[in-house]
Structures are given as structure tokens and as C-alpha cells.
C-alpha positions in Angstrom: -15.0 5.4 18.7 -13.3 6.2 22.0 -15.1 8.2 25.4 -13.3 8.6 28.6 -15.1 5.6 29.7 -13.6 3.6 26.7 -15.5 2.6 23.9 -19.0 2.9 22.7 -19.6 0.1 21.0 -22.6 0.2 18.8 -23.7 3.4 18.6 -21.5 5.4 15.5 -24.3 4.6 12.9 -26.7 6.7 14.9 -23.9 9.7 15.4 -23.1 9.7 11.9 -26.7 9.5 10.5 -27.7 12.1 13.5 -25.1 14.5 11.6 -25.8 13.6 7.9 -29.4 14.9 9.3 -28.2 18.4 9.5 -26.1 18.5 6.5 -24.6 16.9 3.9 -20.5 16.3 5.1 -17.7 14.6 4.4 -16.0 11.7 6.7 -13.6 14.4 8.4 -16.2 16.6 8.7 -18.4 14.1 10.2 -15.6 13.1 12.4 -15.3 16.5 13.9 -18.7 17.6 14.4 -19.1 14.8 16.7 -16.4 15.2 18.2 -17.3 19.0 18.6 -21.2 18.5 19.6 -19.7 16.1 22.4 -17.7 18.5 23.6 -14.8 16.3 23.2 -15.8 13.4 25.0 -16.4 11.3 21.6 -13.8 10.7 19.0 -14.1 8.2 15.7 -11.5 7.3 14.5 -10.9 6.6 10.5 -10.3 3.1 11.2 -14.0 2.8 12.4 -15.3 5.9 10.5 -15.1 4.7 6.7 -15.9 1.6 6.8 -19.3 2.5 8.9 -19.8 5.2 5.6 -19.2 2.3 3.2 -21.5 -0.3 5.5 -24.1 3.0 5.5 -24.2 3.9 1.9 -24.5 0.2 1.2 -27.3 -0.7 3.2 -28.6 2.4 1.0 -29.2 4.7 4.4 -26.9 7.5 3.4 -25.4 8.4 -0.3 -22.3 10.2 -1.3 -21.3 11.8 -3.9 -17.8 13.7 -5.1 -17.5 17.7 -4.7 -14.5 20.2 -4.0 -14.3 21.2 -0.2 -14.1 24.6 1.0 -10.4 24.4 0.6 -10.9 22.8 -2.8 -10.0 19.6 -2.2 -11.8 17.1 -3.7 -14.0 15.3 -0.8 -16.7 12.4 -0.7 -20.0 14.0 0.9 -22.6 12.0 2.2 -26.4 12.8 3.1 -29.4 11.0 4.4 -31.5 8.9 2.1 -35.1 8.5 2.8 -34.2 5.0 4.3 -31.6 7.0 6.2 -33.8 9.2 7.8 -36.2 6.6 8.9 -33.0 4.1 10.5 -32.3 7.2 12.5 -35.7 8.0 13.6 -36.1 4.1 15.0 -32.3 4.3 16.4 -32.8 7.6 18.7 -36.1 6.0 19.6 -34.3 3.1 20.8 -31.0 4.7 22.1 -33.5 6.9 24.3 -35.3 3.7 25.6 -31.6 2.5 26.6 -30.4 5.6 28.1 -33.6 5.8 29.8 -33.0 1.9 31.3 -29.7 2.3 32.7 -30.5 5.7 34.2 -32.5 4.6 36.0 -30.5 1.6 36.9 -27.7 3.7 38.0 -30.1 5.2 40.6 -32.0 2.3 41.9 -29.7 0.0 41.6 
């Protein structure tokens, strides 16, 4: 995943599983809502983006499932698992206690 800052290592698990949470998608699909949602500042790329689906529906967080797309092509969706939904809950806990820390490092500092 690439920012203007560079890379944001760590943190595409919580992006995907924050977008599974509104809808099932597929990976381009997930690719481009983040991208969108950031406003263009994030961008995965496939190289990272499958195998964190694969790592995901794995570890049993998210599950796909074949289906025709919109344009009928024939497109792995994923949603959230039960498991799923609690790993994000935890993460944006956690990913709010970090953005919270360097905050307010970058002002006192």
C-alpha cells in the first residue's frame, strides 16, 4: 500500500476488514473504495492486496465466495465473519490509540 508519505506498513488488514464491514466486495472493489474513501491518498496494490485476502479468509476473519459482478464477470466476494468483525473492532481500537500517540507527539514533541 503506497501514501504520499510512502508506505503504511501494517495497517491493510484493518482497511480491508473496515470495508468488508460495509459490504460484501470483491478485491478490485475493495482496492478502489479505499482508494476512493482516502480521497486518493491510499492505494493497495494487487501484489499486497490478494495475498492479505488469502492471509484474511485463512485466519477465518473474512470468507469469499464466487458470484457474477455487475458487468457479469465472474468475481471472488468477500464479507466479514463473526471473527472478522471482532479483529476489526480490537484493530480501530488500537489504530486509534496509535493515532492518538503520535498526534500528540507531533505537537509536543
Amino acid at each position: 500500500m503506497q501514501n504520499a508519505a510512502g508506505s503504511l506498513h501494517g495497517t491493510l488488514d484493518l482497511l480491508i476488514l473496515k470495508t468488508l464491514a460495509r459490504d460484501p466486495n470483491h478485491g478490485f472493489g475493495i482496492s478502489l473504495h479505499i482508494k476512493e474513501a482516502s480521497a486518493g491518498l491510499l492505494a493497495v496494490e494487487e501484489g499486497s492486496l490478494y495475498p492479505a485476502l488469502h492471509r484474511l479468509e485463512r485466519a477465518k476473519l473474512i470468507q469469499g465466495h464466487w458470484r457474477a459482478t455487475a458487468n457479469a464477470r465472474r468475481a471472488r466476494y468477500y464479507s466479514l465473519t463473526a471473527s472478522g468483525r471482532k479483529r476489526l473492532a480490537a484493530a480501530e481500537d488500537s489504530w486509534n490509540t496509535v493515532a492518538q500517540g503520535v498526534t500528540r507527539m507531533m505537537r509536543f514533541a
